[in-house]
KEBAVEX-937959 format. One line per 5 residues: number of its first residue (from 1); their letters; for each residue z, y, x of C-alpha. Coordinates in steps of 0.1 Angstrom, whole numbers, padded with zeros to 4 digits. Layout:
BEGIN
NUM) A) Z,Y,X; ...
***
This chain:
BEGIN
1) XXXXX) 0060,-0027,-0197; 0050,-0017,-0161; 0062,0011,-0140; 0037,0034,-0142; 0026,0057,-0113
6) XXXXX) 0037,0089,-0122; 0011,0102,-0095; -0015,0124,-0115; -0051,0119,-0113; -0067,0148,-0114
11) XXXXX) -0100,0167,-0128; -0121,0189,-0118; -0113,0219,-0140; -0074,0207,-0126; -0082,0212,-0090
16) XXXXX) -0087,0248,-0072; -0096,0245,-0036; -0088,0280,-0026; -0056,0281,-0043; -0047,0246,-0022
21) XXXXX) -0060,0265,0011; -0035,0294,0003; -0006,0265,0003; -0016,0247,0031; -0009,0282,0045
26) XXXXX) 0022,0285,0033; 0038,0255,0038; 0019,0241,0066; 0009,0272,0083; -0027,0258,0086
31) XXXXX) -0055,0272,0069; -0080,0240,0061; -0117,0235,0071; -0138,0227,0044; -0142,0191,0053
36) XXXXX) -0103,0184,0054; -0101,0206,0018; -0130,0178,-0002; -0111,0150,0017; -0083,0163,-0002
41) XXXXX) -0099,0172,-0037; -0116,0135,-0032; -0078,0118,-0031; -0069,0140,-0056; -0095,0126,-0077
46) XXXXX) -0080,0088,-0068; -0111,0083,-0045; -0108,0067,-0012; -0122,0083,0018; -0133,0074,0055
51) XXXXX) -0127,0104,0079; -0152,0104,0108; -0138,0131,0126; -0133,0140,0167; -0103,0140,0186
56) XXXXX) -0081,0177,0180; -0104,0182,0147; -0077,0179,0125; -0077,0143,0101; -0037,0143,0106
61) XXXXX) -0037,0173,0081; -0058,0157,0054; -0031,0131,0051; -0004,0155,0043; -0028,0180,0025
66) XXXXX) -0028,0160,-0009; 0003,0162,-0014; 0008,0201,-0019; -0007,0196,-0055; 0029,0180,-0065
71) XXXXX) 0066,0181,-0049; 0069,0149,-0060; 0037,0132,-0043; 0047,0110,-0009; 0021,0092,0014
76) XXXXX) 0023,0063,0036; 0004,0062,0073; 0002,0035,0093; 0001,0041,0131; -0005,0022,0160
81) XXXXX) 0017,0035,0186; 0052,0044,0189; 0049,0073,0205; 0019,0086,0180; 0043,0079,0152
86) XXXXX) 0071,0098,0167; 0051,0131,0179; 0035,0135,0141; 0067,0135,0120; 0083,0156,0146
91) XXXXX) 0057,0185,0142; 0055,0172,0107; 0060,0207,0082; 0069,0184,0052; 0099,0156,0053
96) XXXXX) 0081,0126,0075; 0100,0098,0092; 0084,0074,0116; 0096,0041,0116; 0100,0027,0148
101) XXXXX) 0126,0007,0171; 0138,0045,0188; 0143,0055,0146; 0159,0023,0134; 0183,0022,0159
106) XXXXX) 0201,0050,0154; 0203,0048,0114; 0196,0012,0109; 0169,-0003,0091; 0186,-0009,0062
111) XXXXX) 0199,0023,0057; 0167,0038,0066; 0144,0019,0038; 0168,0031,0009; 0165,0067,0022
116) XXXXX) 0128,0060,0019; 0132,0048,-0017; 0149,0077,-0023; 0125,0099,-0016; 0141,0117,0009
121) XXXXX) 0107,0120,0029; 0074,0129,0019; 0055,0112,0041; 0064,0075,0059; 0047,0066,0093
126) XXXXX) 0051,0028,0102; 0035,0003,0123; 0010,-0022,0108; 0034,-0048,0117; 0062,-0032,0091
131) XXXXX) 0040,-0021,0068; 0025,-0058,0062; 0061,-0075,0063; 0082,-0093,0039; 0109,-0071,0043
136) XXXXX) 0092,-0038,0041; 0074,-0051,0009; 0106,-0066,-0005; 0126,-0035,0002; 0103,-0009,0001
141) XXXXX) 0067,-0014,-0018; 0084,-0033,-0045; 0108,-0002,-0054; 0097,0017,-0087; 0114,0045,-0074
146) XXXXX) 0088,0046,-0043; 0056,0030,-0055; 0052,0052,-0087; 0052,0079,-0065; 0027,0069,-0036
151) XXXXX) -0005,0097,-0034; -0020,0081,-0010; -0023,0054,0016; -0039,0066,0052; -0047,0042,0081
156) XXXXX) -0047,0061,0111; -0066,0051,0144; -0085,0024,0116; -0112,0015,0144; -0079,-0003,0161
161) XXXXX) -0084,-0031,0131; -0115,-0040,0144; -0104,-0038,0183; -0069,-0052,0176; -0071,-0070,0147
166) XXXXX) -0077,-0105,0167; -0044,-0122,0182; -0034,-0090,0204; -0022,-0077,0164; -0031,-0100,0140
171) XXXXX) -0015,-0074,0113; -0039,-0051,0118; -0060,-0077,0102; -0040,-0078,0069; -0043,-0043,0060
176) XXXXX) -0062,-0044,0030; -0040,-0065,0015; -0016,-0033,0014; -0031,-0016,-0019; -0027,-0045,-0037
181) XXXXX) 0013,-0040,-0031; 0013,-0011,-0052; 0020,-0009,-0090; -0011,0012,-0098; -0043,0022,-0081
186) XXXXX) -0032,0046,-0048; -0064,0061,-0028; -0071,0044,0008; -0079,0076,0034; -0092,0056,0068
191) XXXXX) -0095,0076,0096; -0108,0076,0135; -0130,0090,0162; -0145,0058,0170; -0165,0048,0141
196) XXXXX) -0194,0028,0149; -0218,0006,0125; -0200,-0026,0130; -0165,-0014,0126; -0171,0005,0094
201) XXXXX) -0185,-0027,0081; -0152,-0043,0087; -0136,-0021,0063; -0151,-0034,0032; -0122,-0059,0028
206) XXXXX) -0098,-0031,0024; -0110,-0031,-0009; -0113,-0063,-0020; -0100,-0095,0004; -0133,-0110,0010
211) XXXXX) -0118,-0145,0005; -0108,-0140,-0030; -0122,-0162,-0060; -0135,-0137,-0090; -0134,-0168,-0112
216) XXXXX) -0096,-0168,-0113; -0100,-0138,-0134; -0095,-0158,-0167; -0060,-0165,-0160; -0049,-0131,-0176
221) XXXXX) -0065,-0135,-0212; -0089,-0110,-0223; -0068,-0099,-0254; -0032,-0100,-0226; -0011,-0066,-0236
226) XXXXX) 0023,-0083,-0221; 0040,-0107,-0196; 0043,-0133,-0218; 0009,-0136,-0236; -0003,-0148,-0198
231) XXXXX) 0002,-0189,-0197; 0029,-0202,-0168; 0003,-0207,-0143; 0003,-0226,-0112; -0024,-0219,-0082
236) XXXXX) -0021,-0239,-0051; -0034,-0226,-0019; -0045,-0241,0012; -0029,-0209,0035; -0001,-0186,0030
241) XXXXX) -0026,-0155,0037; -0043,-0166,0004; -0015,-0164,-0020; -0005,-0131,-0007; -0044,-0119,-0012
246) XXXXX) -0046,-0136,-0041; -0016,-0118,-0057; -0029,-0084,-0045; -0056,-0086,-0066; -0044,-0099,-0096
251) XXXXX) -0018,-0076,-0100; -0046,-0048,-0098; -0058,-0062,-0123; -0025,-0067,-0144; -0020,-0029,-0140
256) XXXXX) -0050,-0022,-0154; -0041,-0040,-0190; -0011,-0021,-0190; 0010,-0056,-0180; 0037,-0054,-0160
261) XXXXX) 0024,-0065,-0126; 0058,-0085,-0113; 0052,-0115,-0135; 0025,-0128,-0105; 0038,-0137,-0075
266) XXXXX) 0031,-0157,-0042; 0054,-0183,-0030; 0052,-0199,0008; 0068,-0213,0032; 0078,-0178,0054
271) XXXXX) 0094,-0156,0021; 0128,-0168,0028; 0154,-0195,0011; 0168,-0170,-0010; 0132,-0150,-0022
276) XXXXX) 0122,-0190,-0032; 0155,-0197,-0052; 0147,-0165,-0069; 0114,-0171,-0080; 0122,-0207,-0086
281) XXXXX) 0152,-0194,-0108; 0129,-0164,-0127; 0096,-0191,-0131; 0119,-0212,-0150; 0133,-0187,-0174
286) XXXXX) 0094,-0176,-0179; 0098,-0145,-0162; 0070,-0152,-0137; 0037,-0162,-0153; 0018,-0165,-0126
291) XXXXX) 0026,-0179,-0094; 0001,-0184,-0063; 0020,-0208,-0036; 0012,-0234,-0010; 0024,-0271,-0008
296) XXXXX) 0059,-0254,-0004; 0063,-0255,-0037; 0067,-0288,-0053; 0087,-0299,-0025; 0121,-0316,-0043
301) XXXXX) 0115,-0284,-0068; 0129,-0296,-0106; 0108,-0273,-0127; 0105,-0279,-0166; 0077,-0253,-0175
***
């Protein structure tokens, strides 16, 4: 069986918003607008939200503010800058870590991404360009320990994916492959000053990565409860951003049938000798059902199933 998310979805009769503004002023010493308390009650609810919201107005409390419903509940905020990463978990009220180059250094990364799996912080600010790595995924969003308890997922500065998300940094292209990562459904909070038409229209793929094929759907059979009722499958892929996007969303959709999502995986060229001997090792003993790759596999691989 999967690990579940043991983050709560709430309903209505579960949520009280005045009860939520007397903790923000407890623990935060902020008392909430109105606005920043329904962005809260709509992540509580597992919706995903866009914050449209002026500079000084406040959006970096709705990404903590969630989280006072349960001690337990940890959010993760991509940043753009350095600088903007290190100034918000320093006035941070709750246990946030930024991690950067001037964080890493003194700890070491290593060190630093078990104390994250650990749950020693409540919130985690990275870059796009860790939060869509192998290592980060590997060592961070693969861990029960973390995933199960993700709240929410907040993309600060978001209109910086349309401006930057060309070949100044291409990562900020990839992040909507991040909810796919996770082991259940987490709630996607998107948030900026500088929200015209054309970049809100860019967000759709945050949702769903416009490039994948619905009709790959009938892999997992509709009567699937387990790991092994899913046929070894093979897809091949033209480009490594496919099997990754590909994978995202099947493993949605494994979580939803109650099947444990690790049996789908991608495999290219970039993962890493020792992540392909592992797979190669775990698709032969049946562990992995489903495995989206490029041409990378197949090449002097021996594999019976």
């Amino acid at each position: 069986m999967p690990i579940q998310s043991k983050v709560q979805q709430y309903s209505d009769s579960e949520i009280n918003l005045l009860a939520l503004s007397e903790k923000s002023w407890e623990v935060l010493g902020k008392r909430p607008f109105r606005w920043q308390l329904e962005a809260a009650e709509a992540i509580l609810y597992g919706k995903d939200v866009i914050l449209d919201v002026g500079t000084g107005c406040g959006k970096s409390l709705c990404f903590i503010l969630p989280l006072l419903m349960n001690k337990d509940d940890m959010a993760l905020t991509v940043s753009p800058l350095s600088a903007l990463m290190l100034d918000q978990a320093n006035s941070s009220k709750i246990p946030t870590v930024a991690v950067c180059q001037e964080t890493t250094s003194r700890v070491g990364t290593e060190q630093m991404y078990k104390d994250i799996v650990n749950r020693k912080f409540r919130q985690v600010i990275v870059s796009p360009e860790i939060a869509t790595s192998t290592e980060f995924l590997r060592d961070v969003l693969s861990q029960n320990r973390f995933s199960e308890s993700i709240r929410l997922l907040n993309i600060d500065e978001a209109h910086c994916m349309n401006i930057w998300g060309g070949s100044f940094r291409p990562d900020y292209a990839k992040l909507g492959i991040l909810r796919g990562r996770f082991k259940g459904h987490v709630a996607t909070q998107i948030a900026s000053a500088t929200f015209p038409e054309h970049v809100l229209n860019d967000f759709v793929p945050c949702n769903t990565p416009k490039n994948f094929k619905a009709d790959l759907r009938f892999i997992i059979p509709v009567n699937a409860t387990k790991a092994s009722d899913i046929p070894i499958t093979l897809v091949y892929c033209n480009k490594r951003k496919d099997t990754e996007e590909c994978v995202d969303r099947m493993r949605e959709w494994a979580v939803k049938e109650d099947i444990d999502p690790d049996c789908i995986v991608f495999y290219h060229a970039l993962i890493g000798e020792k992540r392909k001997r592992k797979i190669e090792e775990l698709l032969g003993k049946g562990d992995i059902r489903v495995l989206f790759c490029t041409e990378a596999l197949g090449m002097g691989c021996d594999l019976e199933k």
